[in-house]
PyMOL Python script that loads the backbone (N, CA, C, O; Angstrom):
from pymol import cmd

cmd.read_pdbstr("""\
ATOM      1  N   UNK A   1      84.620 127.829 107.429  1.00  0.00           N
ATOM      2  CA  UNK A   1      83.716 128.270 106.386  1.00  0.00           C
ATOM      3  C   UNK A   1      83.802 127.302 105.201  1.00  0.00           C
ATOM      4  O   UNK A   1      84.930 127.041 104.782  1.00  0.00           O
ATOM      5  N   UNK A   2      82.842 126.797 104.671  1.00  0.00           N
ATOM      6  CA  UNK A   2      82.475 125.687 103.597  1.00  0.00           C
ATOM      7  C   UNK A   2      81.904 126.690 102.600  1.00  0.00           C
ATOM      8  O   UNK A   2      80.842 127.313 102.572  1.00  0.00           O
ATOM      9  N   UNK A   3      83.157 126.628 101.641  1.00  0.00           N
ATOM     10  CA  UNK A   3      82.481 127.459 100.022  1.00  0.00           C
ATOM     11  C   UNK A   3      82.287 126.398  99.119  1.00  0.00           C
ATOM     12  O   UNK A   3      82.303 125.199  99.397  1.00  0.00           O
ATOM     13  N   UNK A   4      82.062 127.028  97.783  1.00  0.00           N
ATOM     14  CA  UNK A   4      81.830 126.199  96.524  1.00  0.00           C
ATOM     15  C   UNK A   4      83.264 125.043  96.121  1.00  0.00           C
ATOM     16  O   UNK A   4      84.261 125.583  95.641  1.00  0.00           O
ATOM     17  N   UNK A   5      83.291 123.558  96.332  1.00  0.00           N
ATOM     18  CA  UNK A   5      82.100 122.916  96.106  1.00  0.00           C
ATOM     19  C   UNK A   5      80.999 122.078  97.219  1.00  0.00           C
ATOM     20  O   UNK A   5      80.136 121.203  97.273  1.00  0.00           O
ATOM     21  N   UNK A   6      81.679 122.973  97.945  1.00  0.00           N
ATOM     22  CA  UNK A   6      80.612 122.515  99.686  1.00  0.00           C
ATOM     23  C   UNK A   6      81.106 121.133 100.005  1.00  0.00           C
ATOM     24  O   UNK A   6      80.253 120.420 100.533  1.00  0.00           O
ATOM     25  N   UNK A   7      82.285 120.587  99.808  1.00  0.00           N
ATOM     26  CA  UNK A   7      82.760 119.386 100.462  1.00  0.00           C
ATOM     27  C   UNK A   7      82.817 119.696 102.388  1.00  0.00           C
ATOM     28  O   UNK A   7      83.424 120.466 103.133  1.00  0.00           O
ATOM     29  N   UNK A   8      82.041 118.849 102.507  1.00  0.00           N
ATOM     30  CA  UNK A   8      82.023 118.373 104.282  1.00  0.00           C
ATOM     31  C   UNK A   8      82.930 117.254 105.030  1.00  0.00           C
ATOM     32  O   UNK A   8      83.505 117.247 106.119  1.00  0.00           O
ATOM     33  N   UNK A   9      82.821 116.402 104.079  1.00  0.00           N
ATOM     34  CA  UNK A   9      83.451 115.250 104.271  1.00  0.00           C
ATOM     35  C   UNK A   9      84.595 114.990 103.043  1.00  0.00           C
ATOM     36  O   UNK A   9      84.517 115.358 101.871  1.00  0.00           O
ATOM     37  N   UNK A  10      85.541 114.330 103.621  1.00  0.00           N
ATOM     38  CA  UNK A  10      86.376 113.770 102.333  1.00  0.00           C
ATOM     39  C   UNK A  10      87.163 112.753 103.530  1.00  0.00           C
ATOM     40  O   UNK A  10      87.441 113.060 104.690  1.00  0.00           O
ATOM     41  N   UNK A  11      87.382 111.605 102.903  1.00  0.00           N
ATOM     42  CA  UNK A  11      88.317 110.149 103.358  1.00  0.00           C
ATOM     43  C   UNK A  11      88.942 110.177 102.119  1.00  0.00           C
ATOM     44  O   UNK A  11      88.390 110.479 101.061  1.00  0.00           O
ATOM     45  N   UNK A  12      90.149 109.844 102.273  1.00  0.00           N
ATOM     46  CA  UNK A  12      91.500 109.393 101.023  1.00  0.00           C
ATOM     47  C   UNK A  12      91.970 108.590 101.606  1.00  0.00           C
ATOM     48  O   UNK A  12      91.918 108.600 102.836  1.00  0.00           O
ATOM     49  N   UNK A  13      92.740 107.381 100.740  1.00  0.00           N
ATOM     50  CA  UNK A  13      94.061 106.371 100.915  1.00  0.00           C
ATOM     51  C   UNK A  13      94.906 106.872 100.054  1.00  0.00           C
ATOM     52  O   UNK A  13      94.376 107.556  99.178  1.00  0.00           O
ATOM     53  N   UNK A  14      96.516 106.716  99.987  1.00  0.00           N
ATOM     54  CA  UNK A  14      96.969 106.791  99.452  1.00  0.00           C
ATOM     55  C   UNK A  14      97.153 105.485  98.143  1.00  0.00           C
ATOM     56  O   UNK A  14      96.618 104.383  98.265  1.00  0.00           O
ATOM     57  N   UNK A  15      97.996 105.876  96.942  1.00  0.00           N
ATOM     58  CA  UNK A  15      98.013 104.957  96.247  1.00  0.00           C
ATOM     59  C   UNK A  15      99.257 104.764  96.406  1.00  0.00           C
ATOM     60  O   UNK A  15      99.533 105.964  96.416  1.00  0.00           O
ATOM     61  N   UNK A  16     100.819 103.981  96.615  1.00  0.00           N
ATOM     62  CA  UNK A  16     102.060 103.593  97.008  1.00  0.00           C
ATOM     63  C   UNK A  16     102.472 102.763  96.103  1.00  0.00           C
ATOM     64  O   UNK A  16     101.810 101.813  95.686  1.00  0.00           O
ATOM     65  N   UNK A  17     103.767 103.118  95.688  1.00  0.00           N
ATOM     66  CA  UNK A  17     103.558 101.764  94.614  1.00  0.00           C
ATOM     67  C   UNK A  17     104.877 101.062  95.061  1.00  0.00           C
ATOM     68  O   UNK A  17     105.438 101.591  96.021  1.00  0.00           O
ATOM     69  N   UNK A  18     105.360 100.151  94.617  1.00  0.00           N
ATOM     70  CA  UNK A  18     106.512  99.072  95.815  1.00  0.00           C
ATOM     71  C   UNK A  18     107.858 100.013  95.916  1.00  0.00           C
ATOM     72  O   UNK A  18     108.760  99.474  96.558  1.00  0.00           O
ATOM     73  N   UNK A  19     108.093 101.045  95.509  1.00  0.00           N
ATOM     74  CA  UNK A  19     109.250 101.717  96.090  1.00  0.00           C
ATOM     75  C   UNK A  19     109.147 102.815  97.209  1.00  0.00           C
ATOM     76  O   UNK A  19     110.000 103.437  97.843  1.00  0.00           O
ATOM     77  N   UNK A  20     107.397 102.813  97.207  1.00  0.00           N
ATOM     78  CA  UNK A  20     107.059 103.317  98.877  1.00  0.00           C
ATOM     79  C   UNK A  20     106.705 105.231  98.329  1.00  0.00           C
ATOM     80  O   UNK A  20     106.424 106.116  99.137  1.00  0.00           O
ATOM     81  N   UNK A  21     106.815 105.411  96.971  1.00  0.00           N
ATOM     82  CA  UNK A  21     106.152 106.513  96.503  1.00  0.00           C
ATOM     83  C   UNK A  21     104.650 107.103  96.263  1.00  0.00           C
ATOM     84  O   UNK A  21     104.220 107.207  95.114  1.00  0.00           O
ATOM     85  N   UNK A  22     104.048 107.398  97.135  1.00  0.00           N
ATOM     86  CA  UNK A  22     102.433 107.602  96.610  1.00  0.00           C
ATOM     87  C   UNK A  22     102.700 108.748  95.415  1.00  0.00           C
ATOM     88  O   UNK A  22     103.499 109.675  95.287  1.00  0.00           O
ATOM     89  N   UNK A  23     101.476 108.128  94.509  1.00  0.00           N
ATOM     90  CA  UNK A  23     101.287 108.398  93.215  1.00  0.00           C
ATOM     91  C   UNK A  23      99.982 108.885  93.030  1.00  0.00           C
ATOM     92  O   UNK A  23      99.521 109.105  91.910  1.00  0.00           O
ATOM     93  N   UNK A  24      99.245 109.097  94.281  1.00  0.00           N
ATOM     94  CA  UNK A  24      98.059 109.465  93.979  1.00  0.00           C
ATOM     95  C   UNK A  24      96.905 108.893  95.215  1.00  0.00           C
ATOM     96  O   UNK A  24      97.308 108.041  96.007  1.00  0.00           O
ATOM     97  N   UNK A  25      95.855 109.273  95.294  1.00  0.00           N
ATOM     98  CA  UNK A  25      95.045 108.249  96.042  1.00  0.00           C
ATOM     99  C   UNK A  25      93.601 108.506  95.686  1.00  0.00           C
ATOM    100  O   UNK A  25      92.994 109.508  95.305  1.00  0.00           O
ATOM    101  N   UNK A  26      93.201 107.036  95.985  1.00  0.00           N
ATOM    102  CA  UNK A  26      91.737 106.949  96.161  1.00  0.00           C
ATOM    103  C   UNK A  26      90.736 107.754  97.709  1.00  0.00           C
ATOM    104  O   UNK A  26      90.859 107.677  98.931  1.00  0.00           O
ATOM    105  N   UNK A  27      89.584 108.634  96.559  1.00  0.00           N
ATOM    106  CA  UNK A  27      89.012 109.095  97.837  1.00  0.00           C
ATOM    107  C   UNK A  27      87.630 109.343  97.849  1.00  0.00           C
ATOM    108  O   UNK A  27      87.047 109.750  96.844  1.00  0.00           O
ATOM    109  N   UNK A  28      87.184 109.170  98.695  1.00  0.00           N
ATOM    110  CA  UNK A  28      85.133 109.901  98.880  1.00  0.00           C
ATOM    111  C   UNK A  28      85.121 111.280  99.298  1.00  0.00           C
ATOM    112  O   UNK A  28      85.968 111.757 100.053  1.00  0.00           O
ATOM    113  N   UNK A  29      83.932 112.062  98.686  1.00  0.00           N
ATOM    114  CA  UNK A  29      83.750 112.962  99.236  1.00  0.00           C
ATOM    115  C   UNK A  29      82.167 112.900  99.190  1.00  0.00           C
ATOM    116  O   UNK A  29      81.292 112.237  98.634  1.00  0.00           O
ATOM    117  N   UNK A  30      82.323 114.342 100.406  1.00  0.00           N
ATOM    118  CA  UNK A  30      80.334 114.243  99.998  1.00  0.00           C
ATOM    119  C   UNK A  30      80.165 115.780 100.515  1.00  0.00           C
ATOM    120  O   UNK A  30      81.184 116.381 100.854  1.00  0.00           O
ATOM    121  N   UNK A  31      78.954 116.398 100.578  1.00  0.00           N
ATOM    122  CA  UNK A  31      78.583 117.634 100.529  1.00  0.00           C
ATOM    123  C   UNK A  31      77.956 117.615 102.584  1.00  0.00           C
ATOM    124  O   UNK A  31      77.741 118.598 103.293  1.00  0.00           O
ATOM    125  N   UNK A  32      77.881 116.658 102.823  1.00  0.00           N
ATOM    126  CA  UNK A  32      77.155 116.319 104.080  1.00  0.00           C
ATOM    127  C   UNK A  32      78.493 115.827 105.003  1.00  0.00           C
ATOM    128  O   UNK A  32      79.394 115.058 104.669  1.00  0.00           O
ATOM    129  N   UNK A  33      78.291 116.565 106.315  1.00  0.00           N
ATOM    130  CA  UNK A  33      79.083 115.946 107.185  1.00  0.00           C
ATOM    131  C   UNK A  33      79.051 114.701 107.741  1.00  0.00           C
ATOM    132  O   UNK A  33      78.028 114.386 108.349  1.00  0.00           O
ATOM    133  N   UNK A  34      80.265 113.660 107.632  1.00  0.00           N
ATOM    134  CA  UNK A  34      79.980 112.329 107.916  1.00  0.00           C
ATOM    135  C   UNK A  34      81.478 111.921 109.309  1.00  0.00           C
ATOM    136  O   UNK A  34      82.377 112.528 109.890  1.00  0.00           O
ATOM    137  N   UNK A  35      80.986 110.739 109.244  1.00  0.00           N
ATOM    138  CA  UNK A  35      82.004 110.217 110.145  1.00  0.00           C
ATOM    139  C   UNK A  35      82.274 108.465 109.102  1.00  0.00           C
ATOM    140  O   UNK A  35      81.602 108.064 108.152  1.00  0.00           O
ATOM    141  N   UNK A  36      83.543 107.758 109.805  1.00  0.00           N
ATOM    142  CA  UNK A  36      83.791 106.735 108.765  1.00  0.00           C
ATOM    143  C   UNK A  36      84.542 105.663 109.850  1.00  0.00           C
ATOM    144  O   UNK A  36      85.476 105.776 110.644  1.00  0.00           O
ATOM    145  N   UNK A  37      83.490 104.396 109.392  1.00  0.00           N
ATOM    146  CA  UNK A  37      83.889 103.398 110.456  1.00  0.00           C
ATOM    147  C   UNK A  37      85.127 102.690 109.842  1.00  0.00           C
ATOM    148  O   UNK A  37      85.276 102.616 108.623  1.00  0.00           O
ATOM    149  N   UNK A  38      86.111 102.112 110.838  1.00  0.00           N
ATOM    150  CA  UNK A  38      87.095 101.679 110.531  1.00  0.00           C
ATOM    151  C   UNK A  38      87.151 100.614 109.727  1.00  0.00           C
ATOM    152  O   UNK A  38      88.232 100.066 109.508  1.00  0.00           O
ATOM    153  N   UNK A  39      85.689 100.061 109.035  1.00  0.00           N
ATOM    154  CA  UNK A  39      85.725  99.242 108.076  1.00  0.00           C
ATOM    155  C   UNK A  39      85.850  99.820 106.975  1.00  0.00           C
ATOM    156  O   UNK A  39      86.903  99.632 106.365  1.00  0.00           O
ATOM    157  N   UNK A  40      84.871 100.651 106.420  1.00  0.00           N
ATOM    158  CA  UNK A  40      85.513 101.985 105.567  1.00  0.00           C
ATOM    159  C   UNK A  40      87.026 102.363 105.245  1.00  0.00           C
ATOM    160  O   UNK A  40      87.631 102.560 104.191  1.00  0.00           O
ATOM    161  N   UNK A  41      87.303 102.378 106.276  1.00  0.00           N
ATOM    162  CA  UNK A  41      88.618 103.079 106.038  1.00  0.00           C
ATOM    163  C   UNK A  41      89.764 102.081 105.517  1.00  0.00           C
ATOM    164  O   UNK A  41      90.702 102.546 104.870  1.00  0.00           O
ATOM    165  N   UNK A  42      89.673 100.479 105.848  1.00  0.00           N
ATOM    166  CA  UNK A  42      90.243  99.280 105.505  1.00  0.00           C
ATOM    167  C   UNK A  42      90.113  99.010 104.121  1.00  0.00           C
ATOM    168  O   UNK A  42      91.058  98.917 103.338  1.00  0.00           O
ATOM    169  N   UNK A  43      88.625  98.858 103.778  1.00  0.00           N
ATOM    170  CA  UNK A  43      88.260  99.005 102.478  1.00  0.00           C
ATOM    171  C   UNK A  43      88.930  99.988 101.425  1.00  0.00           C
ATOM    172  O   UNK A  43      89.780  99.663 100.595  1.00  0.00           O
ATOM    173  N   UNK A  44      88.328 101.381 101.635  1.00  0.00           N
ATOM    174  CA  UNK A  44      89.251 102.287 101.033  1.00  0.00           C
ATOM    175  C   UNK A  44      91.082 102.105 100.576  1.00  0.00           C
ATOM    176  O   UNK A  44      91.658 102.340  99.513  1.00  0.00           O
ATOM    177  N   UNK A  45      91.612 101.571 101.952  1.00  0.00           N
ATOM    178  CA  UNK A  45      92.922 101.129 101.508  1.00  0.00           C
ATOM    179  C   UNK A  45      93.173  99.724 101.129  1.00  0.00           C
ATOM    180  O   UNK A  45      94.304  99.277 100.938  1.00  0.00           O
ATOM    181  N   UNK A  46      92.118  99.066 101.030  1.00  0.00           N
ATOM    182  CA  UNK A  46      92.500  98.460  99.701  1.00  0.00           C
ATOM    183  C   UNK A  46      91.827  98.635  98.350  1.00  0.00           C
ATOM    184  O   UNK A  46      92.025  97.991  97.320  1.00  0.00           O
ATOM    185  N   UNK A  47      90.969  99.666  98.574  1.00  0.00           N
ATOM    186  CA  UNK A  47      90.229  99.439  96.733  1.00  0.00           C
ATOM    187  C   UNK A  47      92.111 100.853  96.108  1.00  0.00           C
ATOM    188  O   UNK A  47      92.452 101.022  94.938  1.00  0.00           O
ATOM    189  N   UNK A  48      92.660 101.361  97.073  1.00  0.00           N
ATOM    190  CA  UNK A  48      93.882 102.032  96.743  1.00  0.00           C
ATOM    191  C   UNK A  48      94.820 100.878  95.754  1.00  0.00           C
ATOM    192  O   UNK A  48      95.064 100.738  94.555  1.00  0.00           O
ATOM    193  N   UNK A  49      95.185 100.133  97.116  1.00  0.00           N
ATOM    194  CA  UNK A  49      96.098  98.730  97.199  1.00  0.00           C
ATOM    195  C   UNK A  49      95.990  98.559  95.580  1.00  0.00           C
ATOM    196  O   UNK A  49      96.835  98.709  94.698  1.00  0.00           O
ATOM    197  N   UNK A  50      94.355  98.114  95.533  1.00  0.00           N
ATOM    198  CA  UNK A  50      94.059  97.346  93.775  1.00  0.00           C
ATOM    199  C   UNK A  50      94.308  98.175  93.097  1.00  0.00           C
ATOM    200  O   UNK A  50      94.728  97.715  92.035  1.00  0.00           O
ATOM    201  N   UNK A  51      94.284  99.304  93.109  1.00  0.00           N
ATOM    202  CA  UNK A  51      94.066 100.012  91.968  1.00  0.00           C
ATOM    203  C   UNK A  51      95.887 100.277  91.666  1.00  0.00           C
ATOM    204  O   UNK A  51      96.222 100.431  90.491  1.00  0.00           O
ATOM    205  N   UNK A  52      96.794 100.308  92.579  1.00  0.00           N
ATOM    206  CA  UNK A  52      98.270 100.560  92.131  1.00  0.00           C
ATOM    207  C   UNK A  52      98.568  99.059  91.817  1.00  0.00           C
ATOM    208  O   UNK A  52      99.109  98.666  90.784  1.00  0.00           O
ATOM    209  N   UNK A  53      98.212  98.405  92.679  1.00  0.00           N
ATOM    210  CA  UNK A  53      98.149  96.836  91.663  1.00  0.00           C
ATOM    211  C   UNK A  53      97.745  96.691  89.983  1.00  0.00           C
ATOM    212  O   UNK A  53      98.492  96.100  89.204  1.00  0.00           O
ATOM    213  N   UNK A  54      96.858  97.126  89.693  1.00  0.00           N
ATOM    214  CA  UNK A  54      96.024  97.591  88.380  1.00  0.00           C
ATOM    215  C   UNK A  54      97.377  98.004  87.787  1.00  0.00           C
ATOM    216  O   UNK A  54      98.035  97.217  87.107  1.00  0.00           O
ATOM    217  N   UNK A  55      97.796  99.309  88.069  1.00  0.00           N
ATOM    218  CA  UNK A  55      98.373 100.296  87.321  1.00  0.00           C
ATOM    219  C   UNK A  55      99.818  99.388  87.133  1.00  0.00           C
ATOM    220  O   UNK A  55     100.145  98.679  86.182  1.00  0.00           O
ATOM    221  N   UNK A  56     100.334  99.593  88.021  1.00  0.00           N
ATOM    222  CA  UNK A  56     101.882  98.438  88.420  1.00  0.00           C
ATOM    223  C   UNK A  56     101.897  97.094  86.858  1.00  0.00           C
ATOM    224  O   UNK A  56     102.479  97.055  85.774  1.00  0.00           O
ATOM    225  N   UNK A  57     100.934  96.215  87.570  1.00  0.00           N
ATOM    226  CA  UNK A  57     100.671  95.262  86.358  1.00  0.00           C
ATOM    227  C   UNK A  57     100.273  95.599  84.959  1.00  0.00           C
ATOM    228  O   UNK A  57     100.269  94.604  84.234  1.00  0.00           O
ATOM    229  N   UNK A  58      99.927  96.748  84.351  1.00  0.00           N
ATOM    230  CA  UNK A  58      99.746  97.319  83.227  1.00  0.00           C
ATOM    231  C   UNK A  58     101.102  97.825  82.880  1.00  0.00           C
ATOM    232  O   UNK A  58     101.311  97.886  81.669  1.00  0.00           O
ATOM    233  N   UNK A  59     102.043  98.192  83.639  1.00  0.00           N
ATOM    234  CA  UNK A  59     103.022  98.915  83.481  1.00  0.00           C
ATOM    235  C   UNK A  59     103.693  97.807  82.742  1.00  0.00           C
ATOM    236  O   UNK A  59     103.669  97.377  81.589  1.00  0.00           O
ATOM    237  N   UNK A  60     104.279  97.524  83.813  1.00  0.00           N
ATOM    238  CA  UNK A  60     104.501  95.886  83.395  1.00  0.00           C
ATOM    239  C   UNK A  60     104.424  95.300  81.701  1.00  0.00           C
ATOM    240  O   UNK A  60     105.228  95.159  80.779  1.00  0.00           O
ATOM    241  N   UNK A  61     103.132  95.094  81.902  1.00  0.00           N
ATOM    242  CA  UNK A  61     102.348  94.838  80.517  1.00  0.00           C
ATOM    243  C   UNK A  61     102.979  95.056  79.282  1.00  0.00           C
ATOM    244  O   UNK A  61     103.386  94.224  78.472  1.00  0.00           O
ATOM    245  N   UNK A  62     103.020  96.874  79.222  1.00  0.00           N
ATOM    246  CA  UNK A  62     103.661  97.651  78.207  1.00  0.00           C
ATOM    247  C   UNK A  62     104.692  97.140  78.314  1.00  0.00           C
ATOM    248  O   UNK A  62     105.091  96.570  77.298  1.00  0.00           O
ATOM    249  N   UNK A  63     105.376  97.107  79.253  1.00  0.00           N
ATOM    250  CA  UNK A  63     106.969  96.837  79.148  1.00  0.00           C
ATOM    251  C   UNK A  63     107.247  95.514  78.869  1.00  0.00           C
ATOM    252  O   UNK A  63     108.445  95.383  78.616  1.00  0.00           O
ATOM    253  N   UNK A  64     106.676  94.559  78.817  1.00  0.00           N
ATOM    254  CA  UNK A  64     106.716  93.295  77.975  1.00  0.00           C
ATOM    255  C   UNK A  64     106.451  93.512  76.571  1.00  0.00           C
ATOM    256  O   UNK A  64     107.210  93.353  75.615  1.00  0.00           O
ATOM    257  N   UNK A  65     105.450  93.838  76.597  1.00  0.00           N
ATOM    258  CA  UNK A  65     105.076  94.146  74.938  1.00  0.00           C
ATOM    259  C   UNK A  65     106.067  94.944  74.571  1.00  0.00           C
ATOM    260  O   UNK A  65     106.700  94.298  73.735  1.00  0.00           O
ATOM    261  N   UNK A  66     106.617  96.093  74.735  1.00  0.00           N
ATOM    262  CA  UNK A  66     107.759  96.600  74.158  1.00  0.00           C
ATOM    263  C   UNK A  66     108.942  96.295  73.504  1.00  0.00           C
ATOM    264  O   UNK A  66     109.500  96.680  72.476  1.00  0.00           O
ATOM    265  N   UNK A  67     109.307  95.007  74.926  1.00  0.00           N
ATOM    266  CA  UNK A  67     110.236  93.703  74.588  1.00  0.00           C
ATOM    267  C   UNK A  67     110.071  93.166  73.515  1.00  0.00           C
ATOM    268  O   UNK A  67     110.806  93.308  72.538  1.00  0.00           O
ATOM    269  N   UNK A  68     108.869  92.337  73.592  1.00  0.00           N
ATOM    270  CA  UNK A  68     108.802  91.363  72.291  1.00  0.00           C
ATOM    271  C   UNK A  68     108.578  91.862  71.306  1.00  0.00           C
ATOM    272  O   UNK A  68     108.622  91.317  70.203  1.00  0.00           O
ATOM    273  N   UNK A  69     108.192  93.422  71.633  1.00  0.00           N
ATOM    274  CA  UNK A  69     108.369  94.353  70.066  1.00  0.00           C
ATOM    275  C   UNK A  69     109.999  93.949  69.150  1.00  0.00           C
ATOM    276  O   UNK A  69     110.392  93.544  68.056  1.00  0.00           O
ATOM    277  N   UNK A  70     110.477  94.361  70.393  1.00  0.00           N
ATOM    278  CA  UNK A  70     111.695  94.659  70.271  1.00  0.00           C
ATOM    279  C   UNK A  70     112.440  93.159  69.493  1.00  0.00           C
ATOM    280  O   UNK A  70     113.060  93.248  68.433  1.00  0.00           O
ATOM    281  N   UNK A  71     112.286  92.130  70.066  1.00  0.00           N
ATOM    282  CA  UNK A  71     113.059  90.778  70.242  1.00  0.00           C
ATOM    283  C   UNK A  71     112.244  90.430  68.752  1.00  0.00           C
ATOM    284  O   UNK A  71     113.045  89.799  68.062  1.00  0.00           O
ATOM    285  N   UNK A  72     111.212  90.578  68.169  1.00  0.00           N
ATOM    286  CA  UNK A  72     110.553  90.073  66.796  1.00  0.00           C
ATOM    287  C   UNK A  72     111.677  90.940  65.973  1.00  0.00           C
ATOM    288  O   UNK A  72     112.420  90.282  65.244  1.00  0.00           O
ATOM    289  N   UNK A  73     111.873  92.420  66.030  1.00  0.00           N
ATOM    290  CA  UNK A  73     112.365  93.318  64.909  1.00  0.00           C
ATOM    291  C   UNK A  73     114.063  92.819  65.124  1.00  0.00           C
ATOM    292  O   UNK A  73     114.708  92.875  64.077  1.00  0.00           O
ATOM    293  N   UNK A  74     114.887  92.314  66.441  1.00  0.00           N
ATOM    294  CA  UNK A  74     115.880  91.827  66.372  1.00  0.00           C
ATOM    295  C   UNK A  74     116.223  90.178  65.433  1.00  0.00           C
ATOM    296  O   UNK A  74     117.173  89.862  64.716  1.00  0.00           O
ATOM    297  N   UNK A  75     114.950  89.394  65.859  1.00  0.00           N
ATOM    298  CA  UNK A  75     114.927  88.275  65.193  1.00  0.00           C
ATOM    299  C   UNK A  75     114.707  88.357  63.658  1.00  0.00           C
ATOM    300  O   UNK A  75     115.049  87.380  62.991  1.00  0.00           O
ATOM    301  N   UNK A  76     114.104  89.558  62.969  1.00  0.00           N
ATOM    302  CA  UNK A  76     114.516  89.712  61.757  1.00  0.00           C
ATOM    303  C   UNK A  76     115.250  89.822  61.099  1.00  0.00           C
ATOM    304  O   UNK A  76     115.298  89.515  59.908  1.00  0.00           O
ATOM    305  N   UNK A  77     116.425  90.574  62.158  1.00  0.00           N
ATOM    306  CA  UNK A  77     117.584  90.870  61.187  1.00  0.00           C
ATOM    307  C   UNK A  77     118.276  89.627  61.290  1.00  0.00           C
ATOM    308  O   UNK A  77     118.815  89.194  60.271  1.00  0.00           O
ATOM    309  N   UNK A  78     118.350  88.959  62.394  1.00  0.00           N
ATOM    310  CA  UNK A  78     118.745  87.583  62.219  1.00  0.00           C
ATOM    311  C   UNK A  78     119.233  86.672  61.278  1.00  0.00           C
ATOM    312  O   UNK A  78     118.718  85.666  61.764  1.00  0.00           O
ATOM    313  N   UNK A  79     119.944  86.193  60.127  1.00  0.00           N
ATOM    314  CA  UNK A  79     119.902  85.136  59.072  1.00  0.00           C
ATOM    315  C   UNK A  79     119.450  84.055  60.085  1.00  0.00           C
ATOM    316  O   UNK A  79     119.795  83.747  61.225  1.00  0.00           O
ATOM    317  N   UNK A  80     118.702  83.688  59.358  1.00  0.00           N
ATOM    318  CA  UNK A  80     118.095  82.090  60.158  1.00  0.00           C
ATOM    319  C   UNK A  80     118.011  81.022  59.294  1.00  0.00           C
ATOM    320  O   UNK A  80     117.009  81.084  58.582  1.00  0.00           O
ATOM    321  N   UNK A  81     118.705  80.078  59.111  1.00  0.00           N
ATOM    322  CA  UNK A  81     118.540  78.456  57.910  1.00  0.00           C
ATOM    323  C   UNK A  81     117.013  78.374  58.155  1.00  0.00           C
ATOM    324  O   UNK A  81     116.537  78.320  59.289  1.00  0.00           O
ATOM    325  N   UNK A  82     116.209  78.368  56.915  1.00  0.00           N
ATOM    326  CA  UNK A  82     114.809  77.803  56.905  1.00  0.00           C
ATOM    327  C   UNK A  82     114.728  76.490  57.328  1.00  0.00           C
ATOM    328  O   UNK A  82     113.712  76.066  57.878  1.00  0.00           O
ATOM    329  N   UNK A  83     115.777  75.754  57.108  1.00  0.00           N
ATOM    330  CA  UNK A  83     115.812  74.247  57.156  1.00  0.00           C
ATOM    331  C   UNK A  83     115.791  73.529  58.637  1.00  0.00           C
ATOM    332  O   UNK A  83     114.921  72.878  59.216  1.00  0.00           O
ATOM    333  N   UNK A  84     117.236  73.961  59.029  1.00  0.00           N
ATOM    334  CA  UNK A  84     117.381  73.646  60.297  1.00  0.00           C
ATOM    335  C   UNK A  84     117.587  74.977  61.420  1.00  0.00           C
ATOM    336  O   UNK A  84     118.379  74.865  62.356  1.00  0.00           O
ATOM    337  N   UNK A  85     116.927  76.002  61.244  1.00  0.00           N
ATOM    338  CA  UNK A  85     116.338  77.044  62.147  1.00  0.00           C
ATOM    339  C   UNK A  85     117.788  77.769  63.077  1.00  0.00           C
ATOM    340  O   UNK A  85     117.817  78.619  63.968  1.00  0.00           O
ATOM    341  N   UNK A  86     118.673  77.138  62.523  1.00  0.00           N
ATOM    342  CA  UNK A  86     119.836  77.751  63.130  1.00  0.00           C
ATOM    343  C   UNK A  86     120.371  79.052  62.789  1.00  0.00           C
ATOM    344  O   UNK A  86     119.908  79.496  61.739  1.00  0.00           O
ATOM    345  N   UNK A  87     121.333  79.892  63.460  1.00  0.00           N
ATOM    346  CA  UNK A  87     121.601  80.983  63.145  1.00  0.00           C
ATOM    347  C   UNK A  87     122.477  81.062  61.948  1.00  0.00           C
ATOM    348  O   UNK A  87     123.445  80.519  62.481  1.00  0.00           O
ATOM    349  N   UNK A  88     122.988  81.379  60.455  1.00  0.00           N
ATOM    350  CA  UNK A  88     123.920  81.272  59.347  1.00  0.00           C
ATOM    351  C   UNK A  88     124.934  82.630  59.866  1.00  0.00           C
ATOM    352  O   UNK A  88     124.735  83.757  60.319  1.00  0.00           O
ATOM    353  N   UNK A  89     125.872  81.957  59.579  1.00  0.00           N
ATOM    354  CA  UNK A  89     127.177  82.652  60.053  1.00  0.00           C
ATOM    355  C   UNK A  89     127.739  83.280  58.963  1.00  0.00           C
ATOM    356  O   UNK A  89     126.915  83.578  58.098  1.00  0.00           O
ATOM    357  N   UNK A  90     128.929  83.585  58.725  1.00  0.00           N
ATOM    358  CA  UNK A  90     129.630  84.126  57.380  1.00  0.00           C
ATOM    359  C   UNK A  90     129.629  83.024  56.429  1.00  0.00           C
ATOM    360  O   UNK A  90     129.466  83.115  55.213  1.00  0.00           O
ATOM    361  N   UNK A  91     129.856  81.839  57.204  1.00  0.00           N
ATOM    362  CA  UNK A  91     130.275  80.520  56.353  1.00  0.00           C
ATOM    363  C   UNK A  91     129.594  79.437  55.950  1.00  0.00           C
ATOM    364  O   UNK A  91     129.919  78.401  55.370  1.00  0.00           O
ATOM    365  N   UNK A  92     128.101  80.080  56.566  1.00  0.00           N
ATOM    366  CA  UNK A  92     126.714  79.513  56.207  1.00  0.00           C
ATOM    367  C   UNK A  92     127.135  78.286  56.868  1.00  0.00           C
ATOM    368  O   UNK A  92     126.371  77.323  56.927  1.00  0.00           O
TER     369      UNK A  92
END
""", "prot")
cmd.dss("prot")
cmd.show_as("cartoon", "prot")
cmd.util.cbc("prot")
cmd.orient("prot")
């Protein structure tokens, strides 16, 4: 029996990300009964593939930027010689 929202069809990939955890997946649906050629289904797992690629490399991203958040507010506290860019010690 097909109730509200009358899905007939649905194809999913999973989304996996390199420690082998799916996190989610990419999927079609439709209101009409279908069938799905194995090119479809290749496709699908990779528009998945890209998209935890996407996410992965954004992650990433943040977590660089966080860093050099981090490494600018450390290099402040730093004493640094204007002159010769070295670090000043107790004994300058």
């Amino acid at each position: 029996m097909v109730s509200d929202p009358y899905v007939r069809f649905y194809a999913g990939a999973p989304m996996v990300d390199r420690y082998g955890n799916a996190l989610g997946s990419v999927c079609v649906v439709d209101v009409k009964p279908r069938s799905i050629s194995n090119e479809a289904v290749e496709g699908l797992s990779a528009l998945a593939r890209n998209a935890m690629a996407f996410i992965e490399v954004r992650h990433a991203s943040e977590k660089l930027s966080d860093t050099l958040s981090q490494l600018k507010e450390a290099s402040s506290l730093l004493p640094i010689c204007c002159h010769c860019k070295a670090i000043r010690d107790d004994e300058n």
